[in-house]
Structure formats: structure tokens, C-alpha cells
Backbone as CSV, one residue per row, in Angstrom:
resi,resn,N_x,N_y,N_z,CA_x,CA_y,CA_z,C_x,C_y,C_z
1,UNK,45.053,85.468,-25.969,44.251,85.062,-27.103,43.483,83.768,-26.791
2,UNK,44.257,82.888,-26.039,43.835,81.451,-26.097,42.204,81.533,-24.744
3,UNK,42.993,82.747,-23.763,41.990,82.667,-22.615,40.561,83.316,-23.591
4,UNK,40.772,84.435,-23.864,39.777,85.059,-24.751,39.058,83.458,-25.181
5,UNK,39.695,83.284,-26.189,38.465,82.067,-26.754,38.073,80.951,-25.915
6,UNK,38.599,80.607,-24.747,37.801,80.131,-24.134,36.434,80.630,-23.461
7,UNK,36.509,81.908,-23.238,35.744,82.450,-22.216,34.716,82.474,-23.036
8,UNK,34.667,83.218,-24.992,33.417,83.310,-25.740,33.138,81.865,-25.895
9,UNK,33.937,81.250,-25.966,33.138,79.794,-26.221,32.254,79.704,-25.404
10,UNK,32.087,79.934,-24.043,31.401,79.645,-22.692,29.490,80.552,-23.127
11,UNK,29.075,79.394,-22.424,27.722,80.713,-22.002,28.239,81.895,-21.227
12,UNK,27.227,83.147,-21.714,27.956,84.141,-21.025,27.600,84.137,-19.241
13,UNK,26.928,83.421,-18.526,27.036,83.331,-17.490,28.141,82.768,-16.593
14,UNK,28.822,81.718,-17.049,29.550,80.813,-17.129,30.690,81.761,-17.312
15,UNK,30.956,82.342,-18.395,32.243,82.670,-18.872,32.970,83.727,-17.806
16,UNK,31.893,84.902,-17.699,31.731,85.581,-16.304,32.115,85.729,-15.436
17,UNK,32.222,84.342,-14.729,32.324,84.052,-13.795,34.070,83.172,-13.481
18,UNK,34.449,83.369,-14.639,36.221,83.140,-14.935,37.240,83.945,-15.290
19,UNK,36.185,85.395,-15.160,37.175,86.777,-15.701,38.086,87.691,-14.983
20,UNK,38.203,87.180,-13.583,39.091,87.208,-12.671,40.127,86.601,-12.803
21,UNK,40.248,85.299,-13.808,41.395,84.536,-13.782,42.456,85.615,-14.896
22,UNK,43.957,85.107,-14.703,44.850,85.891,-15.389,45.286,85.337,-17.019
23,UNK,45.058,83.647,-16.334,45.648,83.207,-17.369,44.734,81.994,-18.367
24,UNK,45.177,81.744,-19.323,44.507,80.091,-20.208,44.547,79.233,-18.998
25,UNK,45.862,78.804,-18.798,46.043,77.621,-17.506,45.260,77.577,-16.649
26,UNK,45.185,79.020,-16.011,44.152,78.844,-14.562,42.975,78.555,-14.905
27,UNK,42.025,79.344,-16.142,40.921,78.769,-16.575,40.860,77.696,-16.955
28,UNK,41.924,76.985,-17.625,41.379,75.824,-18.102,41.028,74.698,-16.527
29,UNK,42.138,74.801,-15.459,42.201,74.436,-14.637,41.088,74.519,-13.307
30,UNK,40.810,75.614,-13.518,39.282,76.249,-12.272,37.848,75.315,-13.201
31,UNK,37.881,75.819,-14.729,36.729,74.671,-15.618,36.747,73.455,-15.235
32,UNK,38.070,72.512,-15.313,37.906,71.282,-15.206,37.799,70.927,-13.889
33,UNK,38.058,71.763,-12.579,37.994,71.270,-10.993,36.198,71.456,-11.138
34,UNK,36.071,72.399,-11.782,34.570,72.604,-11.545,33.238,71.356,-12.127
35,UNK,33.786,71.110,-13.327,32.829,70.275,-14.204,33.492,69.157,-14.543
36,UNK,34.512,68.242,-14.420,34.847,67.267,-14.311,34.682,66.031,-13.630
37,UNK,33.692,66.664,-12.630,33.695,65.921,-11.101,33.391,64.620,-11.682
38,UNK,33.804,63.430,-11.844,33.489,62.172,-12.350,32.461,61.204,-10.994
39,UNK,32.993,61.470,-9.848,32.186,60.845,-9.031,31.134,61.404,-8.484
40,UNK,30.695,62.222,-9.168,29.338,63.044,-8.806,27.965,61.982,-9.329
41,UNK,28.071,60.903,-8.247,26.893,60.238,-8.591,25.660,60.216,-8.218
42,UNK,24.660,61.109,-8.337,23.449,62.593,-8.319,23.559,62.469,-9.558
43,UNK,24.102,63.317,-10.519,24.257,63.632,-11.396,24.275,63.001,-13.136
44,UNK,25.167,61.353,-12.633,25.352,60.292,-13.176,24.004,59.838,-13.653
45,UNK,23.360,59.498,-12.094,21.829,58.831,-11.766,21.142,59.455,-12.739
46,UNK,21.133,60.748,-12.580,20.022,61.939,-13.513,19.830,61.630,-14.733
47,UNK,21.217,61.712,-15.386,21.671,61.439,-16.229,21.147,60.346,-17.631
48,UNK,21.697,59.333,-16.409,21.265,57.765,-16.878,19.918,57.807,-16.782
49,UNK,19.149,58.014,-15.578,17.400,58.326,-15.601,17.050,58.832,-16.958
50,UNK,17.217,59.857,-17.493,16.969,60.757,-18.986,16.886,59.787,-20.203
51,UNK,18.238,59.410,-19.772,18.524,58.747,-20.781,17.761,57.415,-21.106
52,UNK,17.663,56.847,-19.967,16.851,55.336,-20.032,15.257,55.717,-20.665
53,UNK,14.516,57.017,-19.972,13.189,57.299,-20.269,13.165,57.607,-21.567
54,UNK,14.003,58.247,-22.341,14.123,58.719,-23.580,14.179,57.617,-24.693
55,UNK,14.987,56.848,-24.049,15.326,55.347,-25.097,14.244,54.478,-25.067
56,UNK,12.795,54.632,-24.222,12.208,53.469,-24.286,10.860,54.256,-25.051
57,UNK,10.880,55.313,-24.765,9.780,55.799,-25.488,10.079,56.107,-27.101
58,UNK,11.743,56.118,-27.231,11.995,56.421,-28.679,11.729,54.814,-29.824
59,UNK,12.243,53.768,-28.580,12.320,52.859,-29.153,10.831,51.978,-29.121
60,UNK,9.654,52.680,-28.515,8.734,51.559,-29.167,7.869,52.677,-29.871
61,UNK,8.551,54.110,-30.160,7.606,54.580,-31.705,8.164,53.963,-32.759
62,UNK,9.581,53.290,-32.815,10.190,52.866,-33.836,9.508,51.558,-34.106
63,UNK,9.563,51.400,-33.110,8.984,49.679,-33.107,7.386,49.228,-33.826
64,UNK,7.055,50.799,-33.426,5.286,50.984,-34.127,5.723,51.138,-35.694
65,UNK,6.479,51.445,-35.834,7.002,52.255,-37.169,7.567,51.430,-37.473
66,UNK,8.088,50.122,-37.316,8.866,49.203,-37.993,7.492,47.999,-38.524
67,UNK,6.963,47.762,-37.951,5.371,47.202,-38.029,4.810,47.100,-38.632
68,UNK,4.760,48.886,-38.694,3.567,49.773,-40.162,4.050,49.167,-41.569
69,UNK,5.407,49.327,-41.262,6.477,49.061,-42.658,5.856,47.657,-42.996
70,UNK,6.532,46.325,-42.313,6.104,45.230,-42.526,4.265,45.498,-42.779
71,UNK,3.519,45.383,-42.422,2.344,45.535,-42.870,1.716,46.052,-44.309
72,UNK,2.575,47.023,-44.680,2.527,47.560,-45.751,3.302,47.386,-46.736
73,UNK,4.490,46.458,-46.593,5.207,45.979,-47.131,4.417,44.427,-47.960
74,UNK,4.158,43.896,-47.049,2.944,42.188,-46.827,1.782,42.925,-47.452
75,UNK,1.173,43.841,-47.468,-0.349,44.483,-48.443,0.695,44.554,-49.837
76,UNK,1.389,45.147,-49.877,1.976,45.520,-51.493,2.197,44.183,-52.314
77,UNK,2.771,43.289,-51.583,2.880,42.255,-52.429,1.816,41.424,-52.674
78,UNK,0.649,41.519,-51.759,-0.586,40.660,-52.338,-1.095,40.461,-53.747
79,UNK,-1.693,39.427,-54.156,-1.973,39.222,-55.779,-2.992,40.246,-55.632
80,UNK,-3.399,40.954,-56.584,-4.867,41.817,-57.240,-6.050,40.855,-56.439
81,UNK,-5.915,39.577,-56.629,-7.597,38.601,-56.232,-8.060,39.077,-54.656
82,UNK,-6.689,39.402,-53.711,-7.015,40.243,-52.003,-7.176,41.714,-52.405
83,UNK,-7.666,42.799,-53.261,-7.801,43.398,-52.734,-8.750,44.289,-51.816
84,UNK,-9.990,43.369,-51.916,-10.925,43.437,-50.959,-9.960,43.531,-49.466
85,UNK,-9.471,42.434,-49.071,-8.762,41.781,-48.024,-8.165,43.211,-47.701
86,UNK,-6.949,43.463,-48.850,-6.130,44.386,-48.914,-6.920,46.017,-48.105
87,UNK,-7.854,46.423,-48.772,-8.722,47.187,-48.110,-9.200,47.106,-46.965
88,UNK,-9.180,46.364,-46.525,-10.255,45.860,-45.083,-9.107,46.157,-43.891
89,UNK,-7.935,45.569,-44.167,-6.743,45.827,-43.762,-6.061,47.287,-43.303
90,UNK,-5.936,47.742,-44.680,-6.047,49.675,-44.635,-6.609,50.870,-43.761
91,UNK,-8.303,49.429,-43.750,-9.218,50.585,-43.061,-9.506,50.198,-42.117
92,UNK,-9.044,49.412,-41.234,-8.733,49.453,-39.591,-7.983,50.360,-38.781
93,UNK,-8.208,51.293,-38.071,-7.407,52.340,-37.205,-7.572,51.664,-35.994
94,UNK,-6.323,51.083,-35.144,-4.830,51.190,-36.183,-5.024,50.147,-37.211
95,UNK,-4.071,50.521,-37.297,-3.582,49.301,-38.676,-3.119,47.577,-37.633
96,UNK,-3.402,46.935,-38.417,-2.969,45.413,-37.042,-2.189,45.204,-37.561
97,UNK,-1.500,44.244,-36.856,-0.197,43.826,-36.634,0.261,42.818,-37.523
98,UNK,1.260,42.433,-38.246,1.156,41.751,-39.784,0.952,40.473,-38.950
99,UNK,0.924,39.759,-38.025,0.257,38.395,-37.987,-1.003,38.701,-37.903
100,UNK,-1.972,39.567,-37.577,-2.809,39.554,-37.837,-3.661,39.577,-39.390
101,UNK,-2.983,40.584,-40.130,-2.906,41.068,-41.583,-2.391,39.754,-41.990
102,UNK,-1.661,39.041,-41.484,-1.646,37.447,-42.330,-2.663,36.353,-42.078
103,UNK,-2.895,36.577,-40.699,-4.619,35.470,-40.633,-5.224,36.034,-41.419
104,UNK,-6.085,37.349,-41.605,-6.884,37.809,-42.471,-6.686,37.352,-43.438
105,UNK,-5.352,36.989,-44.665,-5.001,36.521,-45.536,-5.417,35.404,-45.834
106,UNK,-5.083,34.395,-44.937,-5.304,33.108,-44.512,-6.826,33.142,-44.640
107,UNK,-7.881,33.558,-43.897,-8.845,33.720,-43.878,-9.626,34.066,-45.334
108,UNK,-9.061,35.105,-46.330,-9.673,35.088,-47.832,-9.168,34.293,-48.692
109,UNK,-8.206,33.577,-48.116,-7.976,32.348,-49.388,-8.913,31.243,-49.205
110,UNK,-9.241,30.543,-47.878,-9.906,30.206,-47.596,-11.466,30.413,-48.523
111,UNK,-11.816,31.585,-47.545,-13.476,32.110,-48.586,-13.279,31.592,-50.097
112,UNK,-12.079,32.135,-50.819,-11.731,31.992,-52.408,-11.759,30.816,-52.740
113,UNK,-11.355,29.710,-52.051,-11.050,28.214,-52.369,-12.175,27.632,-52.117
114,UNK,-13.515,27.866,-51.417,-14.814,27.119,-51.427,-15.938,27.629,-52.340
């Protein structure tokens, strides 16, 4: 019973290829000599490679996306008197970067105060 469910658990290529064995034990035992290999460092490398490329491209869409937030966060709270400013802001593709969206700020209080 126990070998059975190991074997459907398996891809069926995989599983296949363990149906010679008699018992749970031996399969579990032939699986883990096979895919356990801990010092398979090829594999490690690969691995970690994936992983590193994946994390840097995930982490500066977030980073674009954490930005947008602040930016649009800093437009929402402006008084009604920016929303010229507020607009001008909006309709830049991309959108700039909230120190920028804060000089601009800086910049219509300015205009407003002379």
C-alpha cells in the first residue's frame, strides 16, 4: 500500500522507473540515494543562479511599485490650490519619483506666494 503511494505520488516517468523494486524501504531508499545528493554543487550553483536572477528582477518591479504608491500617496494629500501641480504630475509617463513630485511642489508654492 505504502509503495503504491509512493510511486503515484511520483511523475509517471520517475515512478517507472522504481517498479522493479519489491518493497516501500527499497524505494524509499533507491529515491533518496538518487535525489538527495547534497554535495552536488552544479546543481546548488544553478540553483542559487535562478534564484539570485529572479530576486533582482522581482525586487526592483516592487521597488517601481513601492514609488508609484508614495507618489500617489504625496498627490492625494495635496491641498485643492496644487491641483494644476497635481495634474502635471499625473501626466508625465512615467510618473517621477516623489522627490521629484516634491520639488515640483516646492516649485508651485513658490509661483503661489509671488
Amino acid at each position: 500500500m505504502i509503495f503504491s503511494w509512493l510511486v503515484n505520488s511520483m511523475e509517471l516517468e520517475i515512478g517507472q522507473t522504481y517498479m522493479y523494486l519489491s518493497t516501500a524501504k527499497q524505494l524509499w531508499d533507491a529515491v533518496n540515494e538518487m535525489y538527495s545528493d547534497l554535495g552536488n554543487s552544479l546543481q546548488v550553483y544553478e540553483l542559487k543562479t535562478k534564484i539570485r536572477n529572479t530576486t533582482q528582477g522581482i525586487i526592483a518591479q516592487y521597488q517601481r511599485t513601492v514609488e508609484k504608491d508614495h507618489v500617489m500617496e504625496f498627490l492625494a494629500g495635496l491641498n485643492m490650490d496644487l491641483d494644476e501641480m497635481r495634474g502635471c504630475v499625473l501626466g508625465k509617463e512615467p510618473l517621477p519619483s516623489i522627490s521629484k513630485a516634491f520639488s515640483l511642489k516646492l516649485d508651485e508654492k513658490k509661483v503661489v506666494a509671488e
